[in-house]
C-alpha positions in Angstrom: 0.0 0.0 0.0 2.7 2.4 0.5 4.4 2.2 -2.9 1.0 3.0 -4.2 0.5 6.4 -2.0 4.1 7.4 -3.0 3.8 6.2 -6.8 0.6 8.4 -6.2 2.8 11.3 -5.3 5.6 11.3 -7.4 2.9 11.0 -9.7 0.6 14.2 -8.8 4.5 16.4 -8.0 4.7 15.7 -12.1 1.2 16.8 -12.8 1.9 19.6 -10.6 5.0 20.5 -11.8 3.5 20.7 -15.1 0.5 23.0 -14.5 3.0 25.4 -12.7 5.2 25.5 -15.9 1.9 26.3 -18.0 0.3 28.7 -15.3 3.7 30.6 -16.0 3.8 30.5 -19.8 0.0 30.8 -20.6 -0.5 34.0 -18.5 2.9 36.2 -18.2 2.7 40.0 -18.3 5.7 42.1 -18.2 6.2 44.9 -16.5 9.0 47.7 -16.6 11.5 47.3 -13.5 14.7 48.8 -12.4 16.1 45.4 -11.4 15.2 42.1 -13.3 12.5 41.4 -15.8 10.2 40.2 -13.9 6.2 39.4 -14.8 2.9 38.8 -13.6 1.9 35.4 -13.6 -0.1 32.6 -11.4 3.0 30.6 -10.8 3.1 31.6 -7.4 -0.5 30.9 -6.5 0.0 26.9 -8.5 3.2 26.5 -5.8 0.9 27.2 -2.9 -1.6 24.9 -3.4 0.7 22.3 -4.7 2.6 22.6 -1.1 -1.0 22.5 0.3 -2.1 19.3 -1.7 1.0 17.7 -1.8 2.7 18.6 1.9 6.0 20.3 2.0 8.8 18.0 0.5 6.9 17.3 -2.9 5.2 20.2 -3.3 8.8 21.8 -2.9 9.9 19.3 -5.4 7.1 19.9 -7.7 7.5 23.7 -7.7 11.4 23.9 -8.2 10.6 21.9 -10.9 7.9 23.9 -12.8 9.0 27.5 -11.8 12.9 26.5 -12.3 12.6 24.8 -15.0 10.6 28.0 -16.5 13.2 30.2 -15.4 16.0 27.5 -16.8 13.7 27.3 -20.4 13.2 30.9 -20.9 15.9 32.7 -20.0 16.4 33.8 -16.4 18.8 30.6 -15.8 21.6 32.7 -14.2 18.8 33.4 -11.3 16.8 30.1 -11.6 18.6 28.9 -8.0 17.5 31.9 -6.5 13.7 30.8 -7.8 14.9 27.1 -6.4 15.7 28.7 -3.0 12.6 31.1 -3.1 10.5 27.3 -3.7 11.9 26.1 -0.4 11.2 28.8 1.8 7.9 29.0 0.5 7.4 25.2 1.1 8.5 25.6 4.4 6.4 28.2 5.3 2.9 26.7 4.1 3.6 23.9 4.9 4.8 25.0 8.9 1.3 26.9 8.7 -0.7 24.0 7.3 0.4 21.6 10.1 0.0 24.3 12.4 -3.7 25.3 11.9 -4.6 21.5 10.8 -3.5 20.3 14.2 -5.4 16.5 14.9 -8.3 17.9 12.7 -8.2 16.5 9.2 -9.5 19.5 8.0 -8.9 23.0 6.8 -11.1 25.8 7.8 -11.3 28.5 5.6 -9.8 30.8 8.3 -6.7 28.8 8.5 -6.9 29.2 4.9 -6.6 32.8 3.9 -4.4 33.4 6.4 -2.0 30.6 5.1 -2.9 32.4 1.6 -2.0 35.8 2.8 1.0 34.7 4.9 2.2 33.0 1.5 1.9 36.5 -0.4 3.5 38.3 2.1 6.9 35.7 1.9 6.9 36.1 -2.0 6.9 39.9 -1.7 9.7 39.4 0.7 11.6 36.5 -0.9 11.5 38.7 -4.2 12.8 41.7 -2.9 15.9 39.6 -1.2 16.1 37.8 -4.7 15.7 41.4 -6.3 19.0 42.6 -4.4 20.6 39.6 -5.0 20.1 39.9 -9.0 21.0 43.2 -8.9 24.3 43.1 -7.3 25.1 39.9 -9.3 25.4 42.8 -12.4 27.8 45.2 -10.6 25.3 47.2 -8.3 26.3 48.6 -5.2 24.6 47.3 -2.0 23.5 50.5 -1.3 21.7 50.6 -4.7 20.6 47.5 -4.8 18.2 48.2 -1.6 16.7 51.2 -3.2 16.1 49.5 -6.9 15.4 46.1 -5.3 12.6 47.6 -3.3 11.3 50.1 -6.7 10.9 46.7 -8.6 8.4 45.0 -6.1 5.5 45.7 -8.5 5.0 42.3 -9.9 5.7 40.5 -6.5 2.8 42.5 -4.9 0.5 41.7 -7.3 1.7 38.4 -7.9 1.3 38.6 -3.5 -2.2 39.5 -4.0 -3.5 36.8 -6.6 -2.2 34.1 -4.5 -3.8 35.4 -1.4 -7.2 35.2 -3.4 -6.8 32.7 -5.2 -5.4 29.8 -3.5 -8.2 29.9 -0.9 -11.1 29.7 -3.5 -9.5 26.7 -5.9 -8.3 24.9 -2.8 -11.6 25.1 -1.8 -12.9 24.4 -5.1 -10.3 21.2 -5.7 -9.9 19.7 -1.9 -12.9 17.3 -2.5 -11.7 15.8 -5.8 -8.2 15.3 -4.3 -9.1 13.8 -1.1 -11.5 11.5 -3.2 -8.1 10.8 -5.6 -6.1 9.7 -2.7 -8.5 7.3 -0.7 
């Protein structure tokens, strides 16, 4: 029974994977920054509920994949570790919340859910500005300037922030029923 549930998983971290690498290339919108190139897209909110569906380890797995591999497949493959490192934190955070609020309930009240939704937005706007200065001093720039333009590039993480904290709650609530059903 256990090499079923983990074929199972390895199986859904590829699906996942997948949709995050389309969620990314279907929808990208670019917008003008002083530091990177960086894009609206729903990326972000696919990683969150992949972490929430699939727990921390493969949904970390399944968005390093998808969101690295986009970065690695379209350009930005001098920064795709930073997305890689920006995956993990995220996994650790959702996840850390999702065990939290779960606690010996197997279920997730839609409380616990926005604020694991917002909590997620707030770490990407935070993750991308530390990514942001990172990027920018890889080209030369000063710390000192990297701060300043780091933080006048945020546009896309904040509404990027904002998607996922709306919605991750509604197509988790939306999905959560089929999935459970898919892993009985």
């Amino acid at each position: 029974m256990k090499r079923t549930t983990n074929l199972r998983k390895l199986i859904f971290t590829g699906l996942f994977a997948a949709i995050i690498y389309i969620g990314i290339w279907m929808l990208r919108i670019p917008l003008p920054a002083i530091v990177g190139r960086p894009f609206i897209h729903f990326g972000n909110t696919l990683m969150v509920l992949a972490i929430l569906f699939l727990g921390g380890t493969y949904g970390f797995v399944a968005s390093a994949i998808g969101l690295g591999g986009f970065d690695v497949l379209n350009g930005y493959a001098a920064t795709s570790w930073l997305t890689v490192l920006e995956c993990l934190v995220m996994a650790i955070v959702v996840s850390s919340l999702f065990k939290a609020f779960k606690g010996s309930t197997r279920k997730l009240d839609a409380k616990a859910l926005i604020t694991i939704s917002v909590t997620a937005g707030i770490t990407k706007i935070i993750t991308s500005y530390l990514v942001s200065i990172v990027e920018a001093m890889m080209v030369g720039t000063s710390f000192h300037v990297a701060i300043i333009a780091s933080f006048m590039s945020l546009t896309s993480a904040g509404i990027n922030a904002v998607s996922t904290a709306i919605v991750v709650p509604i197509l988790y609530l939306a999905l959560a029923p089929a999935f459970k059903r898919l892993n009985r």
